[in-house]
TILODO-357380 format. One record per residue: z, y, x of N, C-alpha, C, O in turn. Coordinates in steps of 0.001 Angstrom, whole numbers, plus 500000, padded with zeros to 6 digits. Last residue first. Example, Ala and Ser with C-alpha at 12.3 -4.5 7.8 and 13.67 -1.06 7.14 Angstrom:
<pts>
507080497750512850507140498940513670507870500030512900508039501138513409507800494310513190507800495500512300507800496700513200508465496681514236
</pts>
This chain:
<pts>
521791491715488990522041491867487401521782490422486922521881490141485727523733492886491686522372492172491077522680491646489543523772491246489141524280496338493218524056495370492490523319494569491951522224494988491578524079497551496145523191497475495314523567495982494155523143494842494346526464499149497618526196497787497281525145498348496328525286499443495784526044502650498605526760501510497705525965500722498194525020501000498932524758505094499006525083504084500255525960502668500275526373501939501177522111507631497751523028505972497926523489504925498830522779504050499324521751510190498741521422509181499129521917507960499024522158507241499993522227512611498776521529512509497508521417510750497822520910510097496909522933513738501374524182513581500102523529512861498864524281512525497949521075513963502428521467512485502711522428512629501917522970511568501607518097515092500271519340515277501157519867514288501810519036513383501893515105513667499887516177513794499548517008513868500581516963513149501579511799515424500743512516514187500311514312514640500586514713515599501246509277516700498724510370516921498944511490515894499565512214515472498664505802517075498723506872516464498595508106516863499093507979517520500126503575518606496939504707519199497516505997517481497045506575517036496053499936519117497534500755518469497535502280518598497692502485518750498896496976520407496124498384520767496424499282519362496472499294518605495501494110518236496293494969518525495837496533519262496169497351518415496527492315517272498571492775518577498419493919519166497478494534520209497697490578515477496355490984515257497606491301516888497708490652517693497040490535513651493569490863514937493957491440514864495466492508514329495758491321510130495141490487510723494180491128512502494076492259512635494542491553506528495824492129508098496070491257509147495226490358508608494581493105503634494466492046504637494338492613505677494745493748506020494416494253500587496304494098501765495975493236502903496178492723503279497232495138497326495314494317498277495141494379499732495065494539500249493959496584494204496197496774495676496425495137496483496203494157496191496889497258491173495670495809491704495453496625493369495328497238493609494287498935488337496997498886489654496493497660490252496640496954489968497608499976484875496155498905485872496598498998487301496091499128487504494884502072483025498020502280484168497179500833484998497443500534485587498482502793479740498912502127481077499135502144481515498293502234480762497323505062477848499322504602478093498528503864479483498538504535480409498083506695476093501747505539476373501534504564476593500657503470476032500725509243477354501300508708477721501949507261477669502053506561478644502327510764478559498434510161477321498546508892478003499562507980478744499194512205480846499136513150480177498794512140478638498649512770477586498757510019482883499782511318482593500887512058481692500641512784481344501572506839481952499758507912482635499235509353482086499466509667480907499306504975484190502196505811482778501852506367482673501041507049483695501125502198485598501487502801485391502514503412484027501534502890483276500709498762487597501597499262486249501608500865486130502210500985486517503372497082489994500665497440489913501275498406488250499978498574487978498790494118491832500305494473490510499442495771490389500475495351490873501526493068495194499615493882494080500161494064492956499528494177492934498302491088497557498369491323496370497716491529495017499012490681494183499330490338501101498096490275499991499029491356498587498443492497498911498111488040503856497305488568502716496670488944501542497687487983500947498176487455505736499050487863506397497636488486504707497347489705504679497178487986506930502281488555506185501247488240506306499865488917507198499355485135508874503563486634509227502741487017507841502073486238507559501162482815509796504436483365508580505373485072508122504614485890507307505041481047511221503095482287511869504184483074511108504406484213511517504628480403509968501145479370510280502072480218510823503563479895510737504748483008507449500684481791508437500066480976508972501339480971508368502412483410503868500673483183504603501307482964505601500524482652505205499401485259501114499944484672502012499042484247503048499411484528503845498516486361497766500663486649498758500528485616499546500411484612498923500756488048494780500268487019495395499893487139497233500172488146497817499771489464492623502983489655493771502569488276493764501410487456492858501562492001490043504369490710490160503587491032491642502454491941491876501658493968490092506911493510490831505740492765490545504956493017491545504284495809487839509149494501488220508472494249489123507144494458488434506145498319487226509694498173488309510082496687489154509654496408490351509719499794484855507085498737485041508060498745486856508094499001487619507163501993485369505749501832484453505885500810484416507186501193483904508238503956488415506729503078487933506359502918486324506512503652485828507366505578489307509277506078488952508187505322487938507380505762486796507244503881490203511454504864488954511558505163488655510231504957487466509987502516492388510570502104491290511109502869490080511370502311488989511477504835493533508993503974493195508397503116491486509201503063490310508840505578495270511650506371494405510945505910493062509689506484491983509547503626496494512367503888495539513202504942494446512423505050493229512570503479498462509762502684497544510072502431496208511232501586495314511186505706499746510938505965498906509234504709497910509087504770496834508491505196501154512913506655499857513158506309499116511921506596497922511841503451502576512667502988501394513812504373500416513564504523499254513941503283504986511112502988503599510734502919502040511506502545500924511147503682507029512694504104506716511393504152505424510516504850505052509573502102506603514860502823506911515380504335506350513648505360505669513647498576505330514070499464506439514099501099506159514329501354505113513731497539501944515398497987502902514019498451504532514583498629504612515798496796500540517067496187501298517138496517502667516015496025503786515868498920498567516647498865498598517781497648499952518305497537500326519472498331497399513757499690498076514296499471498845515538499925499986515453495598496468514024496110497580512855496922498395513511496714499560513851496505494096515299495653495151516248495830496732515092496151497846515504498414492938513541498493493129514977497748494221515666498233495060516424496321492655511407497588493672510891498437493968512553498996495045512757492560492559511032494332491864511886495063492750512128494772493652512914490756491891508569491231492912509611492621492485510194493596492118509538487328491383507083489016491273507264489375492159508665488675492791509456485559492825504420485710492304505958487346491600506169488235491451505330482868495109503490483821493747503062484396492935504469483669492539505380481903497820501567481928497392502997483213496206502430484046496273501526479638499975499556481035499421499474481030497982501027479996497358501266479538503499499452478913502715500398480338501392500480481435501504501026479252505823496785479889505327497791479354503678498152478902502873497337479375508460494373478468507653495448479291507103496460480061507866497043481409508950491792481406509208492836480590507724493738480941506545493786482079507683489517481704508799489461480985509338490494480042510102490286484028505861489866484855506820489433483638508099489292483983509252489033482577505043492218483690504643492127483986505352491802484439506153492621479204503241492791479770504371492602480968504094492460481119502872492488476975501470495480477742501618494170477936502784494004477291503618494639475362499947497754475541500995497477476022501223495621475205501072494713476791496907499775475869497559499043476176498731498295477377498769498024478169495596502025477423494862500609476923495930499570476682495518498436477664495809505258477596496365504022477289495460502836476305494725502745480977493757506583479556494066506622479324494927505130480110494942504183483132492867509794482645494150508227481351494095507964480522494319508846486380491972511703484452492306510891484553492809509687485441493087508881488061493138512143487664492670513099486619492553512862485737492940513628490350496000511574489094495699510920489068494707512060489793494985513015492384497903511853492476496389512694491322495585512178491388494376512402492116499861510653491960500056511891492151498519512688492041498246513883492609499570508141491605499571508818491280499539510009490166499190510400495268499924507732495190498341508065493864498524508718493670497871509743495460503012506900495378502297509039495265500674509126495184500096510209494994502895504564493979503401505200493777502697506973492908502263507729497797501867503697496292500780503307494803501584504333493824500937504705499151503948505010499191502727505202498001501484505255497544500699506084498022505772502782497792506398504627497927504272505405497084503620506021498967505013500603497840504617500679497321505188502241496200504916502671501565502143500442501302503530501049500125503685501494499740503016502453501141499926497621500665500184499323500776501748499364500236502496498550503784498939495367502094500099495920502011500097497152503036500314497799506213497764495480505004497682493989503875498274494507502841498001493898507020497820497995507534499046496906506750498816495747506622499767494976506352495555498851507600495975498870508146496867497502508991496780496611503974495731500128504024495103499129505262495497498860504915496419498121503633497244502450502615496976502351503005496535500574502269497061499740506678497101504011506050498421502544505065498083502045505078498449500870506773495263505633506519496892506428506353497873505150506011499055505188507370493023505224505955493265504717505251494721505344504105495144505496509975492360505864509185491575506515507679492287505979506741491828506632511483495514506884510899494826505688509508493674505946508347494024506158511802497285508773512700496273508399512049495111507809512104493954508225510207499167508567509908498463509639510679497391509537510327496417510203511371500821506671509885500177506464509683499259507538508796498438507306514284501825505350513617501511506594512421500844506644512804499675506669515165502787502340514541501814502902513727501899504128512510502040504003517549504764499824516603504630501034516107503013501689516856502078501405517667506083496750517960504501497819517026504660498974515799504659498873519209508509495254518068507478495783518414506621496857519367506612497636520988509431492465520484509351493992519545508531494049519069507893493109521600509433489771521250511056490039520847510556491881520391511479492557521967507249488076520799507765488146520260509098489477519164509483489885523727504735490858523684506567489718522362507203489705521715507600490674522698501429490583522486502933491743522374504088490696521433504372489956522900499316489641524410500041490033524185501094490995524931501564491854520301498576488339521244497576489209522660498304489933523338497669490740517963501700489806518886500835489091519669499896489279520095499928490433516335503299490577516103501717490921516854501008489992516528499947489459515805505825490109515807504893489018515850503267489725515344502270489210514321506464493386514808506740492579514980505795490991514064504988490830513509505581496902513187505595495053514210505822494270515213505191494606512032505864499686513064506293499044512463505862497783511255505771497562511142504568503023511150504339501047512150504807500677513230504413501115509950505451506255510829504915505089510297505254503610509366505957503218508423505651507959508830505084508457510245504999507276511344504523507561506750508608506875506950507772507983507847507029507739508597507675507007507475508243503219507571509062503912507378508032505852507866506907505966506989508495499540506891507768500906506550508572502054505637509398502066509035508153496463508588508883497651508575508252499514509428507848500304509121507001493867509307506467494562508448508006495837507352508545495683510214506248490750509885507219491471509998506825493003511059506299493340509680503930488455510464504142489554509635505184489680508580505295489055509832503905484827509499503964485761510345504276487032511470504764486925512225501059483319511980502940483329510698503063484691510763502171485538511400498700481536511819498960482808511408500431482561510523500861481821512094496962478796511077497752479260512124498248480389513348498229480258511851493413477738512618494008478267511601495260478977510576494939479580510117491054476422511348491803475627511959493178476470512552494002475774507987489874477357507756490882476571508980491567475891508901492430475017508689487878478960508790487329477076508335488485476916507993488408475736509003489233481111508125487604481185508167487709479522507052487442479074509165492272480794509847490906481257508879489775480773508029489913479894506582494686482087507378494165480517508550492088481389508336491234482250506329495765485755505324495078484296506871494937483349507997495060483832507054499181486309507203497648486573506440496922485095506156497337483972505235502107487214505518501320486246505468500062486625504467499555487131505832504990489889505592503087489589506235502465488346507449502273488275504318507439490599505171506453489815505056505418489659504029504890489232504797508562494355504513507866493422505208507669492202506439507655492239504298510975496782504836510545495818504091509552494843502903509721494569504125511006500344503608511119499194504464510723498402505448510136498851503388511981503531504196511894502441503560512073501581502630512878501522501939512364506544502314511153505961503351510830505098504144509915505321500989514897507301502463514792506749502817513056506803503939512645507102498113514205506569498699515107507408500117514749507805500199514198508902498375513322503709497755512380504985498125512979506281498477512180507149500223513723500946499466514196502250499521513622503133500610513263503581499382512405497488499618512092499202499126512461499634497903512338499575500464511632494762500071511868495222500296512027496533501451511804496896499967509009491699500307510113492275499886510938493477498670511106493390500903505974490082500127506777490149500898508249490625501986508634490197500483502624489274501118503400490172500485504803490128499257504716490144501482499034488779500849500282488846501624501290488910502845501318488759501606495577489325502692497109488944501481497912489358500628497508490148501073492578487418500436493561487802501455494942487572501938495372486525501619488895487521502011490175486719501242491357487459500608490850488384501495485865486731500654486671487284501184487880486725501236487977485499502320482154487545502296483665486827501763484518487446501442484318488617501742479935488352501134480359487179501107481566486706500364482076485868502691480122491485503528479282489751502857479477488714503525479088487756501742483238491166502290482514491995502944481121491029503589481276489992500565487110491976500169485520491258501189484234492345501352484205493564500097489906491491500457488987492021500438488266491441500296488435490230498635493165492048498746491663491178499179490863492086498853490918493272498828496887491969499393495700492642499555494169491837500509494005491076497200499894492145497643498311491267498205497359491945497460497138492900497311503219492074497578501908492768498200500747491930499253500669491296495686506510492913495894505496491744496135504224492389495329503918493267496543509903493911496044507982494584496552507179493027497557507349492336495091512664495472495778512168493974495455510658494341494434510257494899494977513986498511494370513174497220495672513120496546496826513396496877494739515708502158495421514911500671494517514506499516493309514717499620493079516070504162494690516763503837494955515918503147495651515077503714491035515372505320490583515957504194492179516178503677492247516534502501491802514468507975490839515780507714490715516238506186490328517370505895492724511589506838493704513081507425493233514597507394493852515588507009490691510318506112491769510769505360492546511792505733492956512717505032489284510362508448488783510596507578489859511585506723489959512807506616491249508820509820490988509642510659490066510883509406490226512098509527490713505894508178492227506894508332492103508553508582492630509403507864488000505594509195488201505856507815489844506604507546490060507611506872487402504428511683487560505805511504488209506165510199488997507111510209487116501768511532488474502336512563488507503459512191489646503925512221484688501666510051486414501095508921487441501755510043488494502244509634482772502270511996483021503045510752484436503011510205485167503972509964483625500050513424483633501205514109483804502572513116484555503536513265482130497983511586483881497889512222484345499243512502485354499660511933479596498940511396480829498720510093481830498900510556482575499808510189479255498584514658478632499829513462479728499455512335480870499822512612478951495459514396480237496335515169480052497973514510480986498379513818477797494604511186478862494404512638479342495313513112480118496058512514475912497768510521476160496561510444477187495629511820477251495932513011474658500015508950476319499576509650475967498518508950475778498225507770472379500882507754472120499997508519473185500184509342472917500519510496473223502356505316473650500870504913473003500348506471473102499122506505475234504005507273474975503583505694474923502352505581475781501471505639476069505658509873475525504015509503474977503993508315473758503939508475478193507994508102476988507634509168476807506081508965477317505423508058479689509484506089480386508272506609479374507380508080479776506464508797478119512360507054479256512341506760479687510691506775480222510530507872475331512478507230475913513719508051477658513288507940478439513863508699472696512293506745473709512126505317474981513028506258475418514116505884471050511895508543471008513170507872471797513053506793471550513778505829472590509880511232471512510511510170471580511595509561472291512442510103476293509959511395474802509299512278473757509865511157474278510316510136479569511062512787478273511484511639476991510462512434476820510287513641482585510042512427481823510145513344480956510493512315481274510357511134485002511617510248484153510258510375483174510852511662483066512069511814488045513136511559486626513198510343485897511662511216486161511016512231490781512714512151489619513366512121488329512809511992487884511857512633509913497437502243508830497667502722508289499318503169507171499491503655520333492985502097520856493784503032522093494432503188522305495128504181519941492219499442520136491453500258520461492287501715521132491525502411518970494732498312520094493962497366520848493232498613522028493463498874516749495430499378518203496370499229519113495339499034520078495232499791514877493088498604515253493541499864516710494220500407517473493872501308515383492789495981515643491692496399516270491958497992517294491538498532513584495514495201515175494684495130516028493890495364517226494020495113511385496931496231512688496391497204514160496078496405515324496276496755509846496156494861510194497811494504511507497518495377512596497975495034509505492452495444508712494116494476510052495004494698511174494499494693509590490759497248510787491641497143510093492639496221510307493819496498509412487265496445508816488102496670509613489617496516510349489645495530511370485196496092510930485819497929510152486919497427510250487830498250511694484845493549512322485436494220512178485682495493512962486470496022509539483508491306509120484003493058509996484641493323509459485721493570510043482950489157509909481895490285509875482480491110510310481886492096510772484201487152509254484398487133509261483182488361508256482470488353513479484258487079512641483795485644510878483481485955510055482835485305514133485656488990514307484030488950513800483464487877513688482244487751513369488176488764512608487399490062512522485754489592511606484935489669514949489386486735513491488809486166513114488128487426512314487236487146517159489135488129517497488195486663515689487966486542515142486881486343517128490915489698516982489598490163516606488671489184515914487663489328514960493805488724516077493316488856516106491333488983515264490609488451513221496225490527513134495085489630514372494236489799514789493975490927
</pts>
């Protein structure tokens, strides 16, 4: 996203699809009962919930991969825009691909190409960024750098990412039995501390989410999230809070949502040569 729309919209602290950022330089569920697969149900309660939400990553990995749908709203000054996202991710690997459509310019005049964006441990690559990067490379991004760790950065939560905030769950309780897409699932509500997240995460994720914990306005989460019977992510919904860098005490609310869905899906990410790799100035438009 280019600077020209940050300063129109007010929130230049906020870094969507890392422009601001670049420029300036984000096993299986335990079983309880005869359902056999997320356990507790609905009598997870307190520490039972918590204990459930630590596993839910562990979930994701056993089942290899998904297809992930991802919204991202923000709000700030009055405005409110929403990036979406759609594609796919091995949990195994901790790689995936995304597209990310940027919202229309504030007037509705200006259309943005989608980004491509591939996520990988402990970095962001994207493609089409634009602002003086040749269509034909990609931009790399260190995740641990990034006061947010990626969480917000790239327009989409890395959904292995949004899976290990779980793991810093501190409470949780059931609010009750829904569907998501079709699909039976057990929906759970809580917050979670991006410190203890970090500190219990996988090996892939522990720098971008430690990074996060500092970055952030508060280290607190407020989560919704979407169980199936096999303890699997299908739907999880972050609120996350921080500063915005140029009027300090002006909070920025972000609302991250992501759906996983075809679990198993073939997955083939590829990520880019280092010849493929842009090492210019990132221009600001």
């Amino acid at each position: 996203m280019d600077e020209r729309w940050h300063r129109r919209c007010g929130w230049r602290g906020v870094a969507v699809v890392a422009g601001l950022v670049v420029g300036g330089c984000a096993g299986a569920v335990g079983c309880s009962g005869s359902g056999g697969g997320a356990g507790g149900g609905e009598d997870a309660r307190g520490g039972e919930a918590v204990e459930l939400l630590h596993r839910s990553a562990d979930a994701l990995r056993a089942a290899g991969s998904s297809r992930a749908r991802t919204s991202m709203e923000m709000a700030t000054g009055g405005t409110r825009v929403t990036i979406r996202g759609e594609g796919v991710y091995d949990y195994r690997r901790q790689l995936g691909q995304l597209r990310v459509l940027l919202p229309q310019d504030p007037a509705g005049t200006s259309e943005h190409r989608p980004i491509t964006e591939l996520l990988a441990p402990g970095a962001l690559f994207m493609k089409n960024r634009g602002a003086g990067v040749p269509d034909d490379k990609w931009v790399r991004v260190e995740t641990a750098t990034l006061s947010d760790g990626n969480l917000v950065t790239g327009g989409a939560t890395d959904p292995f990412a949004a899976a290990e905030v779980l793991r810093g769950a501190r409470t949780a309780t059931f609010v009750g039995r829904t569907e998501v897409a079709g699909t039976a699932v057990r929906h759970y509500r809580g917050t979670a501390d991006l410190a203890v997240a970090a500190d219990d995460a996988s090996a892939g994720s522990r720098g971008a989410l430690a990074a996060a914990a500092k970055g952030f306005a508060t280290a607190h989460v407020p989560f919704d999230v979407y169980l199936d019977d096999d303890g699997r992510i299908r739907k999880v919904r972050h609120r996350f809070s921080f500063v915005n860098g140029r009027q300090r005490q002006e909070a920025v609310a972000v609302a991250s949502t992501t759906l996983l869905y075809d679990f198993g899906t073939p997955v083939d990410v590829r990520l880019p040569a280092a010849r493929d790799i842009y090492a210019g100035r990132i221009a600001e438009e």
